[in-house]
C-alpha positions as CSV (number, residue, x, y, z in Angstrom):
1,X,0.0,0.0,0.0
2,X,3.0,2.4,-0.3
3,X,2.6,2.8,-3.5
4,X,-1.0,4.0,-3.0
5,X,0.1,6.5,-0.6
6,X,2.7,8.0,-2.8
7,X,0.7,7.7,-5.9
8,X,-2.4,9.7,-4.1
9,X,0.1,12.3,-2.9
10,X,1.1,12.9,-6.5
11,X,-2.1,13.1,-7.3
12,X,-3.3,15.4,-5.1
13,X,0.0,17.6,-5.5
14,X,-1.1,17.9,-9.1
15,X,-4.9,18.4,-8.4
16,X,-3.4,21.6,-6.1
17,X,-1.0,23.3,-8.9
18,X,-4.3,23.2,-11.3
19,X,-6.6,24.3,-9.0
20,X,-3.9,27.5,-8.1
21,X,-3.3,27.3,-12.4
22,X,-6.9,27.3,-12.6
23,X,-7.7,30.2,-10.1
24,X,-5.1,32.4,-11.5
25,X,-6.5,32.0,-14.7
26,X,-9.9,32.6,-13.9
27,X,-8.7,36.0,-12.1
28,X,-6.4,37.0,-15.3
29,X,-9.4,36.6,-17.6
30,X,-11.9,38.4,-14.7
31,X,-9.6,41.9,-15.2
32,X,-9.5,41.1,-18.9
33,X,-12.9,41.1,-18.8
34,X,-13.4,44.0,-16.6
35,X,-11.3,46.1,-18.8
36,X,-12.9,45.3,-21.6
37,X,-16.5,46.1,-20.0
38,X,-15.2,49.3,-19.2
39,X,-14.4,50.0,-22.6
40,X,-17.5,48.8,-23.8
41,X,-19.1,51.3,-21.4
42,X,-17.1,54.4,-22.5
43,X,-17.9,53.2,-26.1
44,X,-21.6,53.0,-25.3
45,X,-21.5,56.8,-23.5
46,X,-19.4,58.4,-26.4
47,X,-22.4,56.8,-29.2
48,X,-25.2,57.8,-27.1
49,X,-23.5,61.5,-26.6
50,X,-23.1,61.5,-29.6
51,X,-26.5,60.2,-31.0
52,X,-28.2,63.0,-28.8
53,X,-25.8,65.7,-30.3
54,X,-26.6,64.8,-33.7
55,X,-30.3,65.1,-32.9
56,X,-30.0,68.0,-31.4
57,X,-28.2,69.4,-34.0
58,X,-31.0,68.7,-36.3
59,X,-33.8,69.4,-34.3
60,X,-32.7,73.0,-33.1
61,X,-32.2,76.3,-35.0
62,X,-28.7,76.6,-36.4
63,X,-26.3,77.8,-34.3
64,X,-24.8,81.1,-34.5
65,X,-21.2,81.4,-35.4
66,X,-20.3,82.8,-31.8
67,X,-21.7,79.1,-30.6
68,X,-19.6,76.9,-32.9
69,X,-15.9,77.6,-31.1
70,X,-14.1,76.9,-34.9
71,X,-15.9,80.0,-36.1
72,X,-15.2,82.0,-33.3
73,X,-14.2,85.4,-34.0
74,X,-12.4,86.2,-31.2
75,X,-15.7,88.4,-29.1
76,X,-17.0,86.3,-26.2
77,X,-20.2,84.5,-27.2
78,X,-21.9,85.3,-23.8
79,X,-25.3,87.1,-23.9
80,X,-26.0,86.4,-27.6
81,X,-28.8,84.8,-28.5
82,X,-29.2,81.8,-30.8
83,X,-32.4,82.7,-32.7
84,X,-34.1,85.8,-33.9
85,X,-36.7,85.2,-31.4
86,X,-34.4,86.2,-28.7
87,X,-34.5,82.4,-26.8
88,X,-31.1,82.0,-24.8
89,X,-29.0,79.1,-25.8
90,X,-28.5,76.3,-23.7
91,X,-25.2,76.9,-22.8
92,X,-26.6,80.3,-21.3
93,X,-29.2,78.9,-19.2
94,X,-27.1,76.3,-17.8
95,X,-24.5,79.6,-16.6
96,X,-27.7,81.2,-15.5
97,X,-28.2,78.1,-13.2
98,X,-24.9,77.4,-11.9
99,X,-24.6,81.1,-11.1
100,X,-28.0,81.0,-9.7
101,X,-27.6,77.8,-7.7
102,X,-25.8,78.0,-3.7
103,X,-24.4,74.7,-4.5
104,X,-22.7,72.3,-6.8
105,X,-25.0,71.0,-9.3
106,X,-24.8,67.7,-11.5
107,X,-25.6,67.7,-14.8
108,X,-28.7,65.4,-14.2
109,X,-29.7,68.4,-11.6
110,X,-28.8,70.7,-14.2
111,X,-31.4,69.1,-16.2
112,X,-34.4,68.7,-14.3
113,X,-34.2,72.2,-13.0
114,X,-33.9,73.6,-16.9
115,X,-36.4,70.9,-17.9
116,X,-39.2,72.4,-15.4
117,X,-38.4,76.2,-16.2
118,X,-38.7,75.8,-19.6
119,X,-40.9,72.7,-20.7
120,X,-41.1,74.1,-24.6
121,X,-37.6,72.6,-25.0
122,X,-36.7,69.0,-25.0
123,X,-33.3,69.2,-22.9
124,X,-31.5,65.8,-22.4
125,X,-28.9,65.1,-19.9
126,X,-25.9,64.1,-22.1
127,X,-26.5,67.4,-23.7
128,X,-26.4,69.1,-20.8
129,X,-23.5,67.3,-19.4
130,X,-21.7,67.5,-22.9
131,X,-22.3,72.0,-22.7
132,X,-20.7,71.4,-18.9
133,X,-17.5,69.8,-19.6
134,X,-17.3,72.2,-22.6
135,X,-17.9,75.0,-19.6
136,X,-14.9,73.1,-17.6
137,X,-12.7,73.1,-20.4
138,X,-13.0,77.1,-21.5
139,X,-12.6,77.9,-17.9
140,X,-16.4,79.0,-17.0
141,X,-17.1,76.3,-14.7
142,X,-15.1,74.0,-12.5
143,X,-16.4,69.9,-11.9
144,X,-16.0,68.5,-8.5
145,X,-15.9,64.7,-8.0
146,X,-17.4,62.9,-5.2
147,X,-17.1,59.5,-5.1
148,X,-19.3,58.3,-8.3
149,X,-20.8,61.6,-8.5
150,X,-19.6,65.1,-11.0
151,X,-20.8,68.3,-9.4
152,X,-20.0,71.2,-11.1
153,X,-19.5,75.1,-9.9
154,X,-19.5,78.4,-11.6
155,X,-15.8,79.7,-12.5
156,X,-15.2,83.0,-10.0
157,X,-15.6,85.7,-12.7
158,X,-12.3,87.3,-13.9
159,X,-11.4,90.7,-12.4
């Protein structure tokens, strides 16, 4: 019965490497698969950002060339309006809110408030979130992270 002893000992030597093989494989391919989830997300955001800008673009009044920053000329497009009508853009109401608001705001925040005070538009959150960042990045807005959550801030005005 030696031989037993020393052949189940073997065997249950090599059981344990595969099972650690096995394990470590298993974790490899869950951050594999967690990376490429994440990607998958951010893919999925950018299309559907991108699907709402493209409808927005063709369901509002073109935008005046003070809007569109490549056609900039070089005068600051606050306070002008983008129709004849006189209807502020949506990049000036969300200012108006921020400046308006005591505290950070998200852009889902953002939204609902604009949403309620002006129910003849259809304003969507990724729209709203999109015209936020674009704040950040020109400097007329700062974003706040906490935890999970973007909260975002009027820039102090320049003196």
């Amino acid at each position: 019965m030696p031989g037993e002893t020393e052949l189940t000992s073997a065997y249950s030597s090599k059981v344990a490497s595969d099972l650690e093989r096995n394990l470590e494989e298993q974790e490899r391919i869950r951050g594999e698969v967690a990376r490429l989830t994440a990607e998958l997300d951010a893919l999925m955001h950018d299309h559907a950002v991108l699907l709402n800008l493209q409808k927005a673009l063709r369901s509002e009044a073109p935008l005046s060339a003070p809007d569109l920053p490549r056609q900039r000329t070089g005068k600051s497009g606050k306070g002008r309006r983008s129709s004849a009508a006189g209807r502020p853009t949506l990049v000036e109401l969300i200012r108006h809110h921020l400046a308006a608001s005591s505290t950070p705001c998200s852009a889902s925040e953002v939204t609902t408030a604009l949403s309620e005070q002006h129910r003849d538009r259809h304003i969507q959150t990724t729209v709203v979130r999109t015209s936020l960042e674009n704040l950040v990045a020109r400097g007329e807005a700062h974003r706040t992270k906490q935890g999970s959550s973007v909260f975002y801030t009027p820039a102090a005005p320049a003196r």
